[in-house]
N, C-alpha and C positions, 0 to 999 in steps of 0.2 A: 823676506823682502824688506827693502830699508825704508821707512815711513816718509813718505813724502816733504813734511816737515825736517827732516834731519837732511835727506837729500837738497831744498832750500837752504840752508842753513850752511851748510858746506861749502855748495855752488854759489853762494852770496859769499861769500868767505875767499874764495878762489877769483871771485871776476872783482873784487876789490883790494887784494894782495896781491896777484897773481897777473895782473893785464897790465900790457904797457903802458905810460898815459898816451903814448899818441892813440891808441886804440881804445880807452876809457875818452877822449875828448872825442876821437872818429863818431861812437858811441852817443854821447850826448850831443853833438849837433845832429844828427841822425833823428834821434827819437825823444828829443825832449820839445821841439816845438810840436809838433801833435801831441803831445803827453800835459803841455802845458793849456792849447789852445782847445782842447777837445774834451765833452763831457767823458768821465769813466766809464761810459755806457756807448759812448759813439766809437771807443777807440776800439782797434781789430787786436788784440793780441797776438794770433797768430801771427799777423802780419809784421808787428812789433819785432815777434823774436826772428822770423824769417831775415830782418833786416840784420839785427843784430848779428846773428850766425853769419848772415853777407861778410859782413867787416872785419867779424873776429876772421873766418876763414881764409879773407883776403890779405887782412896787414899779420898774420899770423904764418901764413903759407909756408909749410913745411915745416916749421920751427915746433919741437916737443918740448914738452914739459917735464919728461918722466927720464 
């Protein structure tokens, strides 16, 4: 199993080389006024990535990487 840490590490490495900017700015208007205006403790995470996955999914749509 790959240590969760190296899995971060990668998939940080991939969504900041790897994403278009229109879908890195889709991205940041999306999840940075919550991220900015809310304690660490009030913010849903889940809900965070649920979005995020929304976007990438949508402005990504069928297009592969590999």
């Amino acid at each position: 199993m790959i240590p969760k840490e190296v899995e971060l590490r990668i998939a940080r490495y991939f969504f900041h080389t790897y994403l278009p900017d229109d879908v890195m700015r889709g991205l940041e208007a999306k999840l940075l006024p919550p991220c900015i205006w809310m304690d660490e403790e009030e913010l849903d995470h889940d809900e965070l990535v649920r979005w995020a996955l929304e976007i990438i999914d949508k402005q990504l749509e069928g297009k592969r990487f590999k």
